[in-house]
Structures are given as structure tokens and as C-alpha cells.
C-alpha positions as CSV (number, residue, x, y, z in Angstrom):
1,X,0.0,0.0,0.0
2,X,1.5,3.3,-1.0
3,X,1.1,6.1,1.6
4,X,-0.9,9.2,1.1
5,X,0.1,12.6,1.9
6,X,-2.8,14.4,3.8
7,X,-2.9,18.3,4.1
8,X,-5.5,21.0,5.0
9,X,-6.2,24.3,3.5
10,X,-8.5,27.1,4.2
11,X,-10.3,29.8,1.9
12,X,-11.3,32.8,2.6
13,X,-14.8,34.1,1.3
14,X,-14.3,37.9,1.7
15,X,-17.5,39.6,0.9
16,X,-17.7,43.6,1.0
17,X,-20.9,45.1,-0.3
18,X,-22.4,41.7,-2.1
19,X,-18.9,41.4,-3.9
20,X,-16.4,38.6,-3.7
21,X,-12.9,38.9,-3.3
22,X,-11.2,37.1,-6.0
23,X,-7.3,36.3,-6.8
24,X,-5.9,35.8,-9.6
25,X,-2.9,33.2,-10.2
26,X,0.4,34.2,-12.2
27,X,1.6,32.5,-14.9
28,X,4.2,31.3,-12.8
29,X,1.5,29.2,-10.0
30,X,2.5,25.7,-10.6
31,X,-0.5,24.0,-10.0
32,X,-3.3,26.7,-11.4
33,X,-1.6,29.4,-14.2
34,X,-3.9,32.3,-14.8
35,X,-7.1,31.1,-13.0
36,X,-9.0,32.6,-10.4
37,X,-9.9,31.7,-6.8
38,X,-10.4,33.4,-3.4
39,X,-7.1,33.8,-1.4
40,X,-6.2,30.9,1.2
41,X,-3.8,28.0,1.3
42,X,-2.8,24.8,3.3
43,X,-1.8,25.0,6.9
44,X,1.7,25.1,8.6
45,X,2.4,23.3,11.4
46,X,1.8,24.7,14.7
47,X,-0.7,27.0,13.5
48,X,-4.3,26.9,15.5
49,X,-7.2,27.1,12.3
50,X,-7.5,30.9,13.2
51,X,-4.0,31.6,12.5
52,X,-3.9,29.9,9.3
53,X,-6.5,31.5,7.6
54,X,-5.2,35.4,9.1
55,X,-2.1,34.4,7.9
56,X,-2.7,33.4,4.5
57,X,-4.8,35.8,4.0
58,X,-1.8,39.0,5.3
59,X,0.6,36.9,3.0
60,X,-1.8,37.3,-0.1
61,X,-3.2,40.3,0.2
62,X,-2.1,42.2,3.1
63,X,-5.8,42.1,4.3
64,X,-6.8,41.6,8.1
65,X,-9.6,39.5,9.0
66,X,-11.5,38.2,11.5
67,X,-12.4,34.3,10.5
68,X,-16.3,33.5,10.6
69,X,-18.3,30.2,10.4
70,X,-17.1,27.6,7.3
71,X,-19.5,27.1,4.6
72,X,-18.3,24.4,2.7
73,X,-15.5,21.6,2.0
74,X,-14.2,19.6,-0.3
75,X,-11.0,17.6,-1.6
76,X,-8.5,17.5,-4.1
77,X,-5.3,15.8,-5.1
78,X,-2.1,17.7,-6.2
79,X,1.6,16.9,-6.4
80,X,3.7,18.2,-3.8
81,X,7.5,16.9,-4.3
82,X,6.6,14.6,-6.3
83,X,4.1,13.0,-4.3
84,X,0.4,12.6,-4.9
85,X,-1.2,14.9,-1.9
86,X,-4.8,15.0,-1.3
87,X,-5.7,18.5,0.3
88,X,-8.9,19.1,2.4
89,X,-10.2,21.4,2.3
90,X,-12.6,24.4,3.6
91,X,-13.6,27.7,2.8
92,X,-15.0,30.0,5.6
93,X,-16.5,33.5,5.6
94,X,-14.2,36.3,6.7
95,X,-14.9,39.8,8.1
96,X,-12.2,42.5,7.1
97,X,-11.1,44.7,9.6
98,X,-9.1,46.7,7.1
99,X,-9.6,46.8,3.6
100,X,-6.3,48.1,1.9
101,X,-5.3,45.1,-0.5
102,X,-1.8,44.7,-0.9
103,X,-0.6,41.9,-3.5
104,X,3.4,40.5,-2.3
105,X,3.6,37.3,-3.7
106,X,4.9,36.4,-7.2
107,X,2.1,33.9,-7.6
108,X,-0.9,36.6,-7.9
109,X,-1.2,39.1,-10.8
110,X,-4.2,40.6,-9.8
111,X,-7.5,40.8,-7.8
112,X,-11.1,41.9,-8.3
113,X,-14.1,42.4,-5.8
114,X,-17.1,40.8,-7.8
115,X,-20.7,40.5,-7.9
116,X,-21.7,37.6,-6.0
117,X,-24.3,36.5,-9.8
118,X,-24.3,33.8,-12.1
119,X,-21.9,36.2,-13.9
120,X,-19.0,35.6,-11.6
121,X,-19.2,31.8,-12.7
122,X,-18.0,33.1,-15.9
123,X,-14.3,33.7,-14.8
124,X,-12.0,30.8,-15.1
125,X,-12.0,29.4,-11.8
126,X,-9.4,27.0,-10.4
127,X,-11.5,23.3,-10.5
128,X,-11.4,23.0,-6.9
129,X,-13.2,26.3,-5.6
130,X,-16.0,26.0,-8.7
131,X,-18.5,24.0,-6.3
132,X,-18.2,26.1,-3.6
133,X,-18.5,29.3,-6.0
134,X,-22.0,28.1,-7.2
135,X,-23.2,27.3,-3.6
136,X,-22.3,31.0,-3.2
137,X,-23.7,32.6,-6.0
138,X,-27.0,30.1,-5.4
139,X,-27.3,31.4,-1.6
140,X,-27.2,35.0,-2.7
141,X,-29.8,34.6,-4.9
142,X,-32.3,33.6,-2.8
């Protein structure tokens, strides 16, 4: 039996005035070129769940949150040194408590608050936050 890697991740659904914070990957992201997703990423060790998603977030976009309830989760497999990885994962509503947006890493070439409408299922979404983009977009219909 070959052994499985096992990570967690967190995303962060940052809403301000019915719009969604979205992130766009460089050319240069390894495992999702020029798609779009909300910012996040997989835990470090030590880190309590609150910590991981206030960090992630600073490192992506220099926001500051406050970390809310989770809305959804999922899985997904990706190669991490050469190892097949599955990642769980969860996304979680976020309050800002600042909202100056401040993009340091390489690995993002942009960012755009959007409409939370069937529109925003237009973009070209990374596969693995598609799902939870649609349960979005369906609970702010309603």
C-alpha cells in the first residue's frame, strides 16, 4: 500500500458590499496558471485554524480578517514533491477589519471584488473552488 500525503487548506470568502474577493494566479503558480480563486492555502504546522486563515490571507493580500463560520469543504489531489497529496479542504466567511489590498507574492497578478451572480461563474475558476463558487452565487440569490 502506498502512503498518502494528507494536508489542510482554508479559503477565505471575503465579501464587501455583495462582492467577492477574487485572486488571480500568475503564470508562474504551478499547479493553477492564470485562473482565479479566493485567497487561502494549506496550513503550517503549529498554526491553530484561526492563524492559518489570518495568515494566509496578510501573505496574499495584506488584508486583516477576522475568521467566521465555514461554509463548505471539499478535496483535491495535487503533487507536492513529487508525491500525490490530497488536500482538504474548507472555505469560511471572513470579516475585514481593514480593507487596503496589498498583493506581495509572485504567484498573484491581480485581484477583483465581484458581484456575488451567475456572472462571476464566468471567470476561469481554479477546479477545486468551482463547487463552492456556485453554492455561493445560489445562496445570494435567494
Amino acid at each position: 500500500m502506498v502512503d498518502e500525503l494528507l494536508q489542510f487548506a482554508q479559503k477565505a470568502l471575503i465579501i464587501k458590499d455583495r462582492k467577492l474577493l477574487l485572486i488571480k494566479k500568475s503564470a508562474k503558480d504551478i499547479n493553477s496558471p492564470n485562473q482565479w480563486e479566493v485567497p487561502g492555502g494549506r496550513k503550517q504546522v503549529g498554526e491553530n485554524l484561526e492563524q492559518h486563515i489570518i495568515r494566509e490571507v496578510k501573505e496574499e493580500v495584506g488584508l486583516e480578517i477576522l475568521p467566521k463560520e465555514i461554509f463548505d469543504m471539499w478535496e483535491f489531489s495535487i503533487p507536492v514533491n513529487n508525491e500525490k497529496t490530497t488536500v482538504v479542504a474548507v472555505a469560511r466567511f471572513c470579516e475585514l477589519t481593514n480593507d487596503t489590498i496589498v498583493i506581495t507574492e509572485d504567484v498573484i497578478d491581480n485581484y477583483k471584488w465581484v458581484d456575488i451572480d451567475a456572472a462571476l461563474l464566468d471567470y476561469n475558476l481554479i477546479p477545486g473552488i468551482r463547487k463552492t463558487i456556485e453554492k455561493l452565487v445560489n445562496k445570494f440569490s435567494k
